[in-house]
N, C-alpha and C positions, 0 to 999 in steps of 0.2 A: 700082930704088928703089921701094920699099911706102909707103904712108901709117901713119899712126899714131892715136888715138884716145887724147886729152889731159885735163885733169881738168875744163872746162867741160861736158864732152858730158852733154846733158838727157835721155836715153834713149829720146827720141821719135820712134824709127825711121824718121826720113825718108831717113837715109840706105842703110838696107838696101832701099828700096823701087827705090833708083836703082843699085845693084852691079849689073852683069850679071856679077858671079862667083860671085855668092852668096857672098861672101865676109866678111861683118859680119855676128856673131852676139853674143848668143841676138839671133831674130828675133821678132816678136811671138805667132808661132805654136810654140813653141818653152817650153818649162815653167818655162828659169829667167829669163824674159826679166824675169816681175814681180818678182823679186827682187835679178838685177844691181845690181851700183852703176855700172855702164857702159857701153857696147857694145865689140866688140872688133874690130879686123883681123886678118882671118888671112895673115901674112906671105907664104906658100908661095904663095896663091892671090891675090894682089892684084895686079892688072896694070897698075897705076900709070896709070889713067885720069883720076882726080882728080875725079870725079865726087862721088862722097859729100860732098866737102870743100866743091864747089859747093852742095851741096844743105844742108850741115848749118845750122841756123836763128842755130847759136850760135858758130862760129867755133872747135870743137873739133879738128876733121883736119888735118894736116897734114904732106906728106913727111917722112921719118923724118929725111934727111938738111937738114931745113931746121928741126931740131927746137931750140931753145934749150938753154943749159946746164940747168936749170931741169926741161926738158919729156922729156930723151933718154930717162928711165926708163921713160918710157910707152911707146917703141920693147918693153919688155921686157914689160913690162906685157900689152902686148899680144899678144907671142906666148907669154905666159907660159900664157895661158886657153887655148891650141892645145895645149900638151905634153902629148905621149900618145897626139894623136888620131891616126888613118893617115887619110892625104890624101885627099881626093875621088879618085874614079876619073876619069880623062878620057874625054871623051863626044864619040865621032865627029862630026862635020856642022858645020853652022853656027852654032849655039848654042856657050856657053862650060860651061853645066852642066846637068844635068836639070831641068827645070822640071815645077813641081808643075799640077796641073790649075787652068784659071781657077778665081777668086771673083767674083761678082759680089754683092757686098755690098748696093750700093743701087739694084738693080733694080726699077724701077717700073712698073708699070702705064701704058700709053700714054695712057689717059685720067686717070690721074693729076692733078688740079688743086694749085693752090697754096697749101700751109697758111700761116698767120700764128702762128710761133712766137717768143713771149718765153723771154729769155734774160738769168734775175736774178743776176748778179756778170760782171766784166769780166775776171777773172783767168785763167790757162791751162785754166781746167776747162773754165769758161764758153765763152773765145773759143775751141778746139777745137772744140765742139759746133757753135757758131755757123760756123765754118769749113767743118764738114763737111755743116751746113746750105745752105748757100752755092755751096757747090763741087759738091755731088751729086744737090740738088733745084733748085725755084723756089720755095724759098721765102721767104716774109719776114718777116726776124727783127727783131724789138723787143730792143735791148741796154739792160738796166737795171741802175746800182748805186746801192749808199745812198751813197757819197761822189758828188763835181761833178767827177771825173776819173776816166779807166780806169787800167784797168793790175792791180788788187788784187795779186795776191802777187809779181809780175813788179817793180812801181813800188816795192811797202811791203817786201818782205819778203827781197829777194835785196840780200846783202852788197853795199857801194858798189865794194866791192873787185874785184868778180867783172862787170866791164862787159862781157865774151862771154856769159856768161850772162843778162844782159837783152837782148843781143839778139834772142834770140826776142820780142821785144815789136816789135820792126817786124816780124814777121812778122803779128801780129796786127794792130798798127793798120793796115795794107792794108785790112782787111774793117771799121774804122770809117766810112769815108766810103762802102763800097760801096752803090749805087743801091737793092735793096733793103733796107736796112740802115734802120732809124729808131734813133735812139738818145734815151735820157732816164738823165741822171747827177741825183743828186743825189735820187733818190727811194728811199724806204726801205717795204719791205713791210712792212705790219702799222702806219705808224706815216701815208704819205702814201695809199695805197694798200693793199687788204686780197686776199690770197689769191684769193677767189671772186672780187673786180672783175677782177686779170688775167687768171682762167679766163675770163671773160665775154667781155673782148677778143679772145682769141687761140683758135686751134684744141689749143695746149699750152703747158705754161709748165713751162721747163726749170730748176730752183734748181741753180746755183753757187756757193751762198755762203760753203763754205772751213769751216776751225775756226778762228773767232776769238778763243778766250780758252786760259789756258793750262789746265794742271795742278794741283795744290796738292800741298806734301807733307807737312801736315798734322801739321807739329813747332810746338812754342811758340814764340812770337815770330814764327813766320812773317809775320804780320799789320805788325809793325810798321814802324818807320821804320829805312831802310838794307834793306830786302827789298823786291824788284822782279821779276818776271818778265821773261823774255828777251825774251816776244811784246811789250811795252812798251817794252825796250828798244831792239828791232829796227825799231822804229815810230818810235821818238827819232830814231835817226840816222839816217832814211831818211825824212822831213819827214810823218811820218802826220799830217792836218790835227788826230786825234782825239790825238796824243801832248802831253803840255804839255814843253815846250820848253826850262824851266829847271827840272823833276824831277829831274834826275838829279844824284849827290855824285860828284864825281871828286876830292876833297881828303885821299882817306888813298891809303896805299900798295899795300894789298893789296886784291883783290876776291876772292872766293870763288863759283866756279859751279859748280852742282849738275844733271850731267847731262854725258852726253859723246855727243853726237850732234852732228851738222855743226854745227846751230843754237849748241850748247855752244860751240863752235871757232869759228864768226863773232864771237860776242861776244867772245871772249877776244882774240882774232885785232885785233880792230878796236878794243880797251882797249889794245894797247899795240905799236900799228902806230905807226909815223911818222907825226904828224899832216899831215905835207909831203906826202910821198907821196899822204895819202889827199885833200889839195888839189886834186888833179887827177882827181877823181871827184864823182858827184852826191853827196855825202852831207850831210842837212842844214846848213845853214851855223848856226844854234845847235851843231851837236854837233860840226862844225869847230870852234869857238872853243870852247868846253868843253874838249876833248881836246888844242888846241894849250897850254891852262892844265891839264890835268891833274896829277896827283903819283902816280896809279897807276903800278906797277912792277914787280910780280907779281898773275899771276892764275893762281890754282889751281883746275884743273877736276878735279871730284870725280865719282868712278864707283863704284856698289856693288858691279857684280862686277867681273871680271877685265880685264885688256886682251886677251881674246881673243872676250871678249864686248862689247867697245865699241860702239856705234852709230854713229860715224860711218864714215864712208867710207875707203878709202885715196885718195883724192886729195883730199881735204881735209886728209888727216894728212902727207900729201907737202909740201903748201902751206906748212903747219903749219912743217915743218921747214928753208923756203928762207927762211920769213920772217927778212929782215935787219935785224939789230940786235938780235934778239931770241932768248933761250937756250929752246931746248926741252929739259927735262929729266923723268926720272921720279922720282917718292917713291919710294924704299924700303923703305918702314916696314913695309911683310906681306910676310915670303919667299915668299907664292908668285905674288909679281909678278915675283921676279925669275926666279923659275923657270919661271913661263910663257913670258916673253920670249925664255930662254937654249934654251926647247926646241922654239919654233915656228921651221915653215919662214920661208923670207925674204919669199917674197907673202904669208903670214898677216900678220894687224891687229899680232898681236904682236909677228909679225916685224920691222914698218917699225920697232920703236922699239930695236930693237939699235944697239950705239954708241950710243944718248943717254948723257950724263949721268945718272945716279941718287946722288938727295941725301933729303935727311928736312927738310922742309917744318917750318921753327921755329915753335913758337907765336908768336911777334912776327913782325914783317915785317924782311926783314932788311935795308932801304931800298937805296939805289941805289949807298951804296962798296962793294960787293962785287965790283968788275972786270966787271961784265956791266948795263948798262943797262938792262934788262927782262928779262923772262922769263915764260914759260907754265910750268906745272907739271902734271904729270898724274900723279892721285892715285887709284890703284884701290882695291878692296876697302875703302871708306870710306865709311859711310853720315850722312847726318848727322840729329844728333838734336836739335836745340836752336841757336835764336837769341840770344845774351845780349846783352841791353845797359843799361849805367849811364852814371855821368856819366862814366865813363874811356875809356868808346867800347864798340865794338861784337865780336864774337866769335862763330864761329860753332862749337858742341861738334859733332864727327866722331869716329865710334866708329877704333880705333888699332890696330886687327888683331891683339892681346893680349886684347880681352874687356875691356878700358877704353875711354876715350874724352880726347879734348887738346882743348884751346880753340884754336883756329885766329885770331888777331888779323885783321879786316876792317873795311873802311869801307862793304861794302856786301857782299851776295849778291841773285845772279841765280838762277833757278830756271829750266831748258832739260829739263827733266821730259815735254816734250811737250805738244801743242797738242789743245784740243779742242771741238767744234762746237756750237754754242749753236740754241736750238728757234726757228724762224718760226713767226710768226702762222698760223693757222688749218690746218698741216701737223702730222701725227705726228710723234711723238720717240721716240727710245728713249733714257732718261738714260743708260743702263751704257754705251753705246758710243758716245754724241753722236752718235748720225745718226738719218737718217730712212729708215723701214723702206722698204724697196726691193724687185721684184723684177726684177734684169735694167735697173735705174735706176727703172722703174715705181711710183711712190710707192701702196702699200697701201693700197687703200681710195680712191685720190682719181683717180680717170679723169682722164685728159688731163693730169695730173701728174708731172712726173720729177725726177730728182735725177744728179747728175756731181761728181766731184770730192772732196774731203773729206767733204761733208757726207753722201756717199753711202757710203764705202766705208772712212771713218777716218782720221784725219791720217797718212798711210803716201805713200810712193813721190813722187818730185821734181815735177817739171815736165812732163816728156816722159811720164810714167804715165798724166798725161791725158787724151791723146792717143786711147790704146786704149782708157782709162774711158768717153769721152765717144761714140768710136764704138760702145758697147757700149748707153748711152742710148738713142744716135741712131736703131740699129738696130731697138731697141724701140721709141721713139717712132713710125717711120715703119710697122712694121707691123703697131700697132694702127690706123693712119692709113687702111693696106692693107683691113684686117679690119672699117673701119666704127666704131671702138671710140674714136673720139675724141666728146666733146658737143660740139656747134654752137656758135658763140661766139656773142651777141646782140648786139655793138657793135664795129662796125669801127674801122679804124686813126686815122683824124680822131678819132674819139669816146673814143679813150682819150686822146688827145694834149690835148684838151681836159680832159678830168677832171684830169691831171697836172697841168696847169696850172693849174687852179683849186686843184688843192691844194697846188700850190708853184710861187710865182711864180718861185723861182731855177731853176728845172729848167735843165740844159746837155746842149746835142745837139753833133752834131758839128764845126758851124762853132764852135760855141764853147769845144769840145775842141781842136778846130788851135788857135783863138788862146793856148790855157793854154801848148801845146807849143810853138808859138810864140815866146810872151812869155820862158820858160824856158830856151830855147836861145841866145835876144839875152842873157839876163842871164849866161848860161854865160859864150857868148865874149867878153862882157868882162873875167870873171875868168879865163878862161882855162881853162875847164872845159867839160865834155860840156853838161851845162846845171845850172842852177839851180834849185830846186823851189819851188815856192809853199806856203805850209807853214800857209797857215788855211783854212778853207772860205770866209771872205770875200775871202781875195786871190783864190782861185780863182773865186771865181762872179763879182768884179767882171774879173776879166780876161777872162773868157768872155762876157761884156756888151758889155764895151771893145770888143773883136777881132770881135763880130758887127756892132753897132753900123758901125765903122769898113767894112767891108767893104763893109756896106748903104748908104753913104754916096758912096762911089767911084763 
């Protein structure tokens, strides 16, 4: 019996560090590891130790033979990445394979002292960094975000649907309460606190702050009312304190989204999932009862090129396809959609979408008598050009693969175009590619400054990309640290705790982080759910009050 590697896995190689077969590749030292949409087992060589599956943060391995209806293709999946290769040679002795020469990555100096590093966003970039802070120095880290709770992309931005995939978030809040650990939620750079005050505190100050705003695609009407971004959307239904609550139209039949990457396929995915099903998940409770009243019933995800050039994943398009109740089909409106499909192998993107259904997507919606109670629609070679809307409703113009274009009837579009990073206070920018100029993380010109994560390297690669991003930071940070190359900080860890507070009374630290998660998981198990979210920045700061309060009182 082998393991297997299923469509949660975050590609954050903890589990290749724990194979003693070397048997889970690409590794991080390895070219197409930044690229993967996976990791993989190799069948021939896996010695059914179950190690990796122990180790995986997110609940992705699992014996082949203990696989789901659902999950068995990833059996295939996986040794499909192996065909061709010839096997490891076997290596006499007591080892199971060749082993490469040590690294010692975070070798220090025995006189080595202790830096005091800030670390601004709570999300995977972030808490990586701070991880590998923690676990390889003494140092001690300042966790800062502009929201009164952690979590950034793990809490706000990962599907309600995919709860193995926010497990990696208890892997991180482990290291919230940790002893050198101070934490301040609710503080915002540039607006509580300025850039040079946290250099002043700290020996460095690492930015995590992600790409928060989306894309445009810069057609008429975009502007108006019935057009939304997915980064908005994705914030709705995942209780972002900053989303409003009752934004969104779920009263016509059709939605229309522009983009096909995972993010395209969560939205679509989560418009016309069983709003039952998704009852047994975090997902805000405004957008529960929204979607339990919805009248959506198709959603068409539009792509300008081909399905061979798609962005998302195959295991999300796998997902795509098990989803119950719901029809996956393709447009056929441009023959060379279907000639792409009919001539790609069976692992190509193309390939997974043999056997769909292919139909021609009507200008009206063609409501819910049609024998099939929902459905996704996936619409290649289809660019769109134009928002219309009068008093007879709304329309979205998509060029028709003829050198014309159709009015597509919708009550809304979503724009999944791609996310991109917005400039902090007193840090460089580079507008063309939303980040901050970097070298090796080292922010350009600003000593004792770094950057990790999106804002470093471009809204690109999951969860698990962090991981190597953030030791790539780390790395740099600690050996300017080595070289002397860090400025002196003038005000210690009381003196900055202080200034926060004076400039925001609601600051939340970790006691009054547990109380939020807390408060959140009593409200769950009474519905009957993982937990319940607090969905303004006043429930959250007064529950974080509440819960410390209470504690100090005992």
């Amino acid at each position: 019996m082998t393991y297997a590697i299923t469509q949660t896995c975050c590609n954050d190689a903890t589990c290749v560090a724990v194979c003693p077969v070397n048997c889970i590749h690409p590794t991080p030292e390895e070219r197409a590891f930044g690229s993967t949409e996976m990791l993989h087992i190799d069948p021939r060589a896996c010695i059914d130790c179950g190690a990796c599956a122990d180790a995986c943060p997110v609940d992705a391995i699992f014996p082949v033979d203990a696989l789901s209806a659902g999950q068995r293709e990833y059996a295939d999946i996986n040794a499909a990445y192996y065909e061709g290769e010839e096997p490891a040679p076997e290596v006499a002795g007591p080892n199971f394979h060749v082993w490469g020469e040590p690294v010692f990555g975070r070798s220090l100096p025995s006189d080595f002292g202790p830096l005091r590093v800030a670390v601004v966003g709570t999300g995977p970039a972030g808490m990586y960094a701070a991880q590998d802070l923690l676990l390889h120095t003494a140092a001690e880290v300042t966790l800062i975000d502009r929201l009164p709770v952690a979590g950034g992309l793990v809490r706000y931005g990962v599907a309600p649907d995919h709860p193995g995939t926010k497990k990696v978030g208890d892997t991180f809040s482990r290291f919230h309460a940790h002893p050198r650990v101070r934490m301040h939620l609710g503080i915002e750079v540039g607006r509580d606190v300025t850039a040079q005050e946290l250099a002043a505190h700290h020996d460095a100050v690492v930015y995590a702050v992600g790409a928060s705003t989306d894309r445009r695609l810069g057609i008429p009407g975009e502007e108006g009312p019935g057009c939304l971004s997915a980064t908005s959307f994705v914030a709705w239904y995942n209780a972002h304190p900053e989303a409003v609550a009752q934004g969104v139209d779920l009263s016509a039949e059709r939605v229309v989204v522009v983009g096909n990457g995972n993010v395209a396929l969560d939205v679509a995915r989560i418009l016309v999932a069983d709003p039952e099903a998704l009852a047994g998940t975090d997902i805000a409770a405004h957008a529960l009862e929204a979607l339990r009243a919805s009248r959506v019933r198709e959603v068409v995800v539009l792509g300008r090129r081909g399905p061979g050039d798609a962005a998302y994943t195959r295991s999300e398009l796998l997902a795509l396809k098990r989803l119950e109740g719901v029809e996956l089909v393709v447009d056929d409106h441009d023959p060379r959609t279907a000639a792409a499909i009919d001539a790609a192998g069976a692992g190509d993107r193309a390939g997974l979408l043999r056997g769909l259904a292919r139909v021609r997507t009507a200008a009206v919606s063609p409501g819910s008598g049609r024998g099939v109670d929902r459905r996704i629609v996936l619409r290649f070679h289809s660019e769109t050009v134009e928002v219309l809307a009068d008093g007879g409703g709304r329309a979205v113009r998509v060029t028709d693969g003829g050198g014309g274009t159709v009015d597509l009837a919708a009550g809304m579009l979503l724009r999944a175009i791609g996310y991109r990073g917005l400039p902090v206070p007193g840090l460089p920018f580079d507008e063309a590619s939303g980040t901050v100029p970097h070298e090796g993380g080292r922010i350009a010109g600003l000593p004792g400054g770094y950057v990790v994560g999106w804002i470093k390297r471009g809204p690109s690669g999951g969860i698990g990309a962090n991981r190597t991003c953030a030791a790539e930071t780390v790395g740099t940070l600690l050996a300017d640290a080595v070289a002397g190359a860090l400025p002196a900080p003038t005000g210690d860890a009381k003196a900055f705790r202080r200034l926060v507070r004076r400039r925001n009374r609601r600051v939340v630290d970790a006691r009054g982080l547990a109380a939020i998660d807390r408060a959140e998981r009593d409200r769950g198990r009474r519905d009957g759910r993982p937990r319940v979210k607090l969905a303004t920045v006043e429930e959250l700061v007064a529950t974080a009050r509440a819960g410390r309060v209470l504690r100090l009182t005992r």
